[in-house]
C-alpha positions in Angstrom: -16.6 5.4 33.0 -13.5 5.6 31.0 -11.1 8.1 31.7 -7.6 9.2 31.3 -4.8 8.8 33.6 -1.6 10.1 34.2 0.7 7.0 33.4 -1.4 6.3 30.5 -1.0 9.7 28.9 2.8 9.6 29.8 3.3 6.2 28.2 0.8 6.8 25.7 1.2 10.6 24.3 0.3 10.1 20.5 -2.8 8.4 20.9 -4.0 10.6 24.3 -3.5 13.5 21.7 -6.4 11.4 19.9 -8.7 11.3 22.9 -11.8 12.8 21.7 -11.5 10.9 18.3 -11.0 8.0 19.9 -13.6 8.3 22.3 -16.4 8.4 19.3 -16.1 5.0 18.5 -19.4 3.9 19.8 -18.3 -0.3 19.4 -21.3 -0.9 17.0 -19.0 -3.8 15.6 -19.7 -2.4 11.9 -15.6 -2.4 11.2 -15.6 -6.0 11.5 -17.3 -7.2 8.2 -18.5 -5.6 4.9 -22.0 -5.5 4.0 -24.1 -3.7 1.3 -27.5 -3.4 1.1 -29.4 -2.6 -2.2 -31.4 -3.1 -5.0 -28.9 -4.8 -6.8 -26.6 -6.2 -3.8 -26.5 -7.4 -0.5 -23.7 -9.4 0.9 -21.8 -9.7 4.0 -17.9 -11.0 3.4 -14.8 -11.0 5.8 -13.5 -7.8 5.7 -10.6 -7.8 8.7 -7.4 -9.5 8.0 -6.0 -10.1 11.5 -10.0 -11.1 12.2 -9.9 -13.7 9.9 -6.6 -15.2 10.9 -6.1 -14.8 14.2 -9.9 -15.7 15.2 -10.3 -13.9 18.0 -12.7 -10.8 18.5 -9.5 -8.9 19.9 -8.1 -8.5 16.4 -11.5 -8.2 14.2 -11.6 -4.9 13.4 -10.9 -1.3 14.9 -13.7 -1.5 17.3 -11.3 -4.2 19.2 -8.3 -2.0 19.2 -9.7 1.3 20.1 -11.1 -0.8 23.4 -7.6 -1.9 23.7 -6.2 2.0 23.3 -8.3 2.9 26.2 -7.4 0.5 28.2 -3.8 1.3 28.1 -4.4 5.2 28.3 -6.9 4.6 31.3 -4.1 2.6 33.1 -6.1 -0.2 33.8 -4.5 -2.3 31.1 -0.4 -2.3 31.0 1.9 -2.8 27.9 3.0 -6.1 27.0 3.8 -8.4 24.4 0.2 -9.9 23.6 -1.1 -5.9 23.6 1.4 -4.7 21.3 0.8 -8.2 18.9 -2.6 -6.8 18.8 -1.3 -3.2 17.8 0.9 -4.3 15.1 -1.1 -7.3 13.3 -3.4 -4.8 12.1 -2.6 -4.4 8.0 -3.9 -0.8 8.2 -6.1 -1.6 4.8 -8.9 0.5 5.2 -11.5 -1.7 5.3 -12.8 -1.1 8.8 -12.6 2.6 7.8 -14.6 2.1 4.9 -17.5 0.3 7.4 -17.7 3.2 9.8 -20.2 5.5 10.4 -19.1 7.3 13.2 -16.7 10.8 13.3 -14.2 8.5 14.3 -14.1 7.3 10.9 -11.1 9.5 8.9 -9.1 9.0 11.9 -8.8 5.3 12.7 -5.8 4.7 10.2 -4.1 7.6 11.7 -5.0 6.8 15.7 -3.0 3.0 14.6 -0.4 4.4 13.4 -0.1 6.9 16.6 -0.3 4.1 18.7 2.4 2.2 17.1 4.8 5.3 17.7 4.1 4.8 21.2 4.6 1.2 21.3 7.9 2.1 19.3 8.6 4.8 22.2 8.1 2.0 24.9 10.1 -0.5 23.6 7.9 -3.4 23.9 6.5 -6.0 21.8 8.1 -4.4 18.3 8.1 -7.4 16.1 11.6 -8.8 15.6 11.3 -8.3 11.6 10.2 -4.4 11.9 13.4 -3.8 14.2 15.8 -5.8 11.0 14.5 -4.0 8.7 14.1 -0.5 10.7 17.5 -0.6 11.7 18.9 -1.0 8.1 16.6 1.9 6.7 18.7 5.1 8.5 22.1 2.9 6.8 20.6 2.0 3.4 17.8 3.8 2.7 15.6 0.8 1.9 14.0 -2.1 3.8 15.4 -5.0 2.1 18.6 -5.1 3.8 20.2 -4.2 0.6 23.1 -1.5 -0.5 21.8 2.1 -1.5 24.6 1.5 -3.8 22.5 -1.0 -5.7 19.3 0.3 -5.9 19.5 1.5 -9.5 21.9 -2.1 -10.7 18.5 -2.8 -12.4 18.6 -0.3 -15.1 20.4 -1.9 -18.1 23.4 0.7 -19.1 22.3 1.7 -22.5 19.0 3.4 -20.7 20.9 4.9 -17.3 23.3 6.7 -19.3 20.7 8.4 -21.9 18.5 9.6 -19.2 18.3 13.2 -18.9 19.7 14.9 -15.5 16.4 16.8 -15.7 13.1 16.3 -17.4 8.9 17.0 -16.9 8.6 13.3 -14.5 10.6 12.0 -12.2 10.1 8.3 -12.0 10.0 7.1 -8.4 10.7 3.5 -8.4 10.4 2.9 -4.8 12.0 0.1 -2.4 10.5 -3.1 -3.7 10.5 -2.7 -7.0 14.7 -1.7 -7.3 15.7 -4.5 -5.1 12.7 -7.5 -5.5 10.3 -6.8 -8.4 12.6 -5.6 -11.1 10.0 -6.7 -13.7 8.1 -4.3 -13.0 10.2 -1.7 -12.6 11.9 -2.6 -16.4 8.5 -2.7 -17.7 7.7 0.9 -16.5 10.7 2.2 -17.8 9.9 0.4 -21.4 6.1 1.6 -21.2 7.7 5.2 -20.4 10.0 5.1 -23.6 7.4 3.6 -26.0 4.9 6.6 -24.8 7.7 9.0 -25.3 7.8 10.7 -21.7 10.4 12.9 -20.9 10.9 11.3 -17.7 14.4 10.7 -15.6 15.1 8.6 -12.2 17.2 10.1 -10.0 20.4 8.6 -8.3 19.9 9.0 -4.4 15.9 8.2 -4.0 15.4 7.1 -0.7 12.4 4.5 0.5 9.2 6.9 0.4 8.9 6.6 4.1 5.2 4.1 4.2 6.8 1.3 6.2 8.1 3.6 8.5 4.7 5.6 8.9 3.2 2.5 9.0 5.0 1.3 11.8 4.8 4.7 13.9 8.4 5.4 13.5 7.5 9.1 12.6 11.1 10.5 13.2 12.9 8.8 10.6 10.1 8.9 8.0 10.5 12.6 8.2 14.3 12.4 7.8 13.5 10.2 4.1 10.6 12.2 3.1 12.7 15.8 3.4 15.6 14.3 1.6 13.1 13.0 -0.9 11.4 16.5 -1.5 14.9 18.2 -1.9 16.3 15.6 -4.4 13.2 15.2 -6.4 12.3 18.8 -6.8 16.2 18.8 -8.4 15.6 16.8 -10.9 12.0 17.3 -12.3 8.6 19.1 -12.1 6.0 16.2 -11.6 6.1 12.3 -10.2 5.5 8.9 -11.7 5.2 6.2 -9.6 4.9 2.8 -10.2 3.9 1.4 -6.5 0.9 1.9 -5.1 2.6 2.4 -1.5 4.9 5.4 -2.8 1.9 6.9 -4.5 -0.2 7.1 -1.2 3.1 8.3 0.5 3.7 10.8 -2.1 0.2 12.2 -2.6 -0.8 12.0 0.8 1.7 11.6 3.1 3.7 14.1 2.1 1.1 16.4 1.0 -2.4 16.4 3.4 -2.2 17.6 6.9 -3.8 14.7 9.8 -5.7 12.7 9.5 -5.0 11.9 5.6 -1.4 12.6 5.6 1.4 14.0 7.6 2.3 17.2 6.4 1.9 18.7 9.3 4.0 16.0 11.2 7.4 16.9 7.6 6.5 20.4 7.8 6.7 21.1 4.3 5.2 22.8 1.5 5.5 19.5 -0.9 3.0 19.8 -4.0 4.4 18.6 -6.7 1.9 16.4 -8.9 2.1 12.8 -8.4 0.3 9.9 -10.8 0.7 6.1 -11.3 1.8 4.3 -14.2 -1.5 3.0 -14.6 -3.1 6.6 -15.0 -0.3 6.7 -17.8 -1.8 4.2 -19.5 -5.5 5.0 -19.2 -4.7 8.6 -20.4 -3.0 7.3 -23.4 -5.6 4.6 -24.3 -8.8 6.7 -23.9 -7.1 9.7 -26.1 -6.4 6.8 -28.8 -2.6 7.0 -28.5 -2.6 3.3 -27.5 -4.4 0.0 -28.5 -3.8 -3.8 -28.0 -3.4 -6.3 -30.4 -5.1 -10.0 -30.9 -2.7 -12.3 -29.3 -3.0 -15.9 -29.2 -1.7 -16.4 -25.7 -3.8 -13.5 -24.0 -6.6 -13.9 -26.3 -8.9 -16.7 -23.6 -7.1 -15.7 -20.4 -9.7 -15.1 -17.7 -8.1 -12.3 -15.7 -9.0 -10.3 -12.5 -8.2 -7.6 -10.6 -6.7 -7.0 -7.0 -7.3 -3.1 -5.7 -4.2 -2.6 -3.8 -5.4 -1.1 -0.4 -2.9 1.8 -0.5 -4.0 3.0 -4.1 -7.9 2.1 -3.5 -9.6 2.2 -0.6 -6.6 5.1 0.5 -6.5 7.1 -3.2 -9.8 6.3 -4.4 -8.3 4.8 -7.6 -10.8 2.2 -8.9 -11.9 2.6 -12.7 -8.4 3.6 -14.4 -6.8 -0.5 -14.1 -10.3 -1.9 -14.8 -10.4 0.6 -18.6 -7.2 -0.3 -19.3 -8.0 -4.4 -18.9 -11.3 -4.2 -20.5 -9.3 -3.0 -23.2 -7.0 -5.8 -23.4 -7.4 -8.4 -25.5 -8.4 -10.9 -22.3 -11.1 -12.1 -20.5 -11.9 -9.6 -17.6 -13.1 -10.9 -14.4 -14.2 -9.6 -10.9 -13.8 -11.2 -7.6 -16.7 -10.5 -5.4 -14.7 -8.5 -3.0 -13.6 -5.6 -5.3 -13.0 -1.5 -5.6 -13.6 -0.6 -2.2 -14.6 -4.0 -0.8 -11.5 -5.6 -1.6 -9.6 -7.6 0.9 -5.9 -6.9 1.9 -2.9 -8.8 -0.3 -1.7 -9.0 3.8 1.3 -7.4 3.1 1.0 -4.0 4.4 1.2 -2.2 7.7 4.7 -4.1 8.7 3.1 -7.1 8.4 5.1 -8.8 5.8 8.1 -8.4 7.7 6.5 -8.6 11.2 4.0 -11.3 11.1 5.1 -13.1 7.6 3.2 -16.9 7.9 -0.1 -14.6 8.5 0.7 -11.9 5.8 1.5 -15.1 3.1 -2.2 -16.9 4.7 -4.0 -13.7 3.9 -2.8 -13.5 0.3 -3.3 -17.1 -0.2 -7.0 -16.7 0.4 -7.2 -13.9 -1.5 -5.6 -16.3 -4.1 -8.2 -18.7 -3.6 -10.8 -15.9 -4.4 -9.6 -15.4 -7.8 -9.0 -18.7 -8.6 -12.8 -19.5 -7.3 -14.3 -17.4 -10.2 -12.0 -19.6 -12.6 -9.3 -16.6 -13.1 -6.2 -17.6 -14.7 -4.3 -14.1 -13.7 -4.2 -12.6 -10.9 -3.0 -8.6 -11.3 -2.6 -5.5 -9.4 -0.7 -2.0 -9.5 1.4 -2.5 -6.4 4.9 -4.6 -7.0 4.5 -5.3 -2.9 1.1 -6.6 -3.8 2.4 -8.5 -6.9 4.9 -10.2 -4.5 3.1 -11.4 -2.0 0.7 -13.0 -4.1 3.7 -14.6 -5.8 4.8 -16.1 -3.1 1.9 -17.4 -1.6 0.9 -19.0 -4.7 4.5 -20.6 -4.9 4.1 -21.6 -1.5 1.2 -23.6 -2.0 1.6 -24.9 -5.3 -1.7 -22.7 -6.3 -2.5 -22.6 -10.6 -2.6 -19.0 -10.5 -0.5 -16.7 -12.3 0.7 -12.9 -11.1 1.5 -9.6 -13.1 1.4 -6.6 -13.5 -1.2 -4.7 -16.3 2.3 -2.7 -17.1 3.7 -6.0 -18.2 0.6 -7.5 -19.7 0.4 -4.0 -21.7 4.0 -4.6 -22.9 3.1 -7.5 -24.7 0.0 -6.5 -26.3 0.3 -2.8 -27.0 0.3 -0.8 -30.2 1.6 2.5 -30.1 -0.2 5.2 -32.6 2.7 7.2 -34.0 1.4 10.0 -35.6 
């Protein structure tokens, strides 16, 4: 009979608080695998990142760590370095979540996330790339290791000095796509100005706080995502975002109480309205305001879709990408493991920085998916998506090419004027 003990709940106070969610897992092993059953489908697929890699039943799934969780709050396991590797090889994509059928269900995301705050508390077994990274994020505000003082060198002058000081959108660039995927942040910005936006970036934006939440460092997210609120709410009346990680941050983290978000955790009143450049987009091309032209190099490209975890499976946002490429003049192309069945770009939940060989594996078989229904593109919403897959298909030489639908939509747009 499991129980709780008084070391475990001393060394383990987020997740105790959890208890009675935890304690509903019922270890049916659903988390570990998708399946679908139907008229028109039934499949079973890998579902569990740090499952697949790691092969052991330890890591498959949230069944494995809530078993672990208990241990550790009924005393009977102690904290070490192999328990906390368990803890924090987990992406946190949802896809266990999506399997379960218990009330534990909406709080498994949340009950990781607690537990990693109380690895974080005991100082053991923190990956050595989450503590770079974390260390630099109080001093820089990003998790790059790069100068707050260069997060907006991207903007080409001509643009930075014409934006307003106010306007209707803020655009929230977020971390990666100021200081590593500046092609996507350049093709917002031009996507913006060809739809006529009234839109303006503001000069101290901070990281969004997701690889902190992530992580279970809960203090210092709440230190970005207040100075965030204030400086935002300076500067315009509504968000645009172009990562799928800020979205999720902004639009739940900051906004939904626990399990969804942590408003409760900022204490704030945030509400401001949040959307993603690809909701841009899709509003614009269903009212008529945009089209795409014929052209020759897009025209036979067999292209497919990747539903970033974050902005899918955590935002519900499916159909909007998939209208706006159906519209493009290219071949659209589904991998079997799509919408809410997708598989992680391995990238999230610390893991590029914490585990990085196993985060580039997991987006080189998700690579290897695409390219197995003879896709020539590879594209997502997410910049932290976009690079990983990237770099996994550098890595391995792999003829697959990755970008973003803003930048595909740059090159084949037609604006209606009128």
């Amino acid at each position: 009979m499991f129980s709780l003990s008084e070391k475990g709940v001393k060394k383990f106070p987020n997740v105790a608080k959890m208890f009675d969610w935890l304690s509903m897992c019922t270890y049916c092993s659903n988390c570990g695998q998708f399946y679908e059953y139907g008229k028109e489908r039934n499949f079973a697929a890998v579902n569990c990142p740090s499952g697949d890699y790691f092969k052991f039943s330890v890591y498959n799934g949230s069944r494995s760590r809530n078993t672990l969780l208990k241990g550790l709050l009924s005393g009977r396991i102690s904290l070490d370095d192999e328990a906390a590797k368990i803890l924090f090889s987990c992406t946190l994509c949802g896809a266990c979540q999506q399997m379960c059928e218990t009330d534990v269900k909406d709080w498994i995301l949340y009950i990781e996330e607690a537990a990693r705050a109380d690895v974080q508390r005991n100082s053991v077994g923190v990956p050595e790339g989450i503590q770079t990274w974390s260390k630099h994020i109080p001093l820089e505000h990003n998790p790059y290791i790069e100068k707050h003082s260069e997060r907006l060198n991207w903007i080409p002058k001509s643009i930075r000095s014409s934006l307003p000081k106010k306007a209707e959108y803020v655009y929230f660039v977020g971390c990666t796509a100021s200081y590593r995927q500046k092609n996507i942040a350049l093709a917002t910005i031009e996507l913006l100005r060809k739809l006529n936006v009234d839109f303006t970036i503001v000069q101290d934006e901070w990281c969004c706080g997701s690889p902190l939440l992530r992580t279970g460092q809960f203090d210092r997210a709440k230190e970005t995502a207040l100075h965030n609120i204030n400086v935002i709410g300076k500067h315009g009346d509504k968000i645009i975002t172009t990562c799928a990680g800020c979205y999720r941050s902004l639009e739940k983290d900051y906004k939904k109480e626990s399990p969804e978000g942590y408003k409760d955790l900022f204490e704030t009143s945030f509400d401001m309205p949040v959307i993603h450049t690809i909701e841009v987009l899709d509003k614009a091309v269903k009212k008529g305001e945009v089209t795409f032209r014929e052209d020759p190099r897009w025209a036979h490209k067999r292209v497919t879709y990747h539903d970033s975890c974050h902005i899918g499976r955590h935002c519900g946002i499916y159909e909007q990408p998939r209208d706006v490429l159906r519209a493009m003049p290219i071949i659209f192309v589904e991998m079997e493991r799509n919408r809410q069945w997708s598989f992680c770009c391995g990238a999230g939940g610390g893991i590029r920085g914490g585990m990085p060989e196993y985060s580039l594996e997991t987006a080189m078989k998700r690579n290897q998916e695409a390219i197995g229904i003879k896709a020539e593109i590879m594209t997502s919403v997410c910049p932290f998506c976009y690079r990983n897959f990237s770099d996994a298909a550098k890595k391995w030489d792999m003829p697959l090419g990755v970008w973003d639908i803003i930048e595909i939509a740059n090159e084949t747009m037609i604006v209606d004027k009128r």
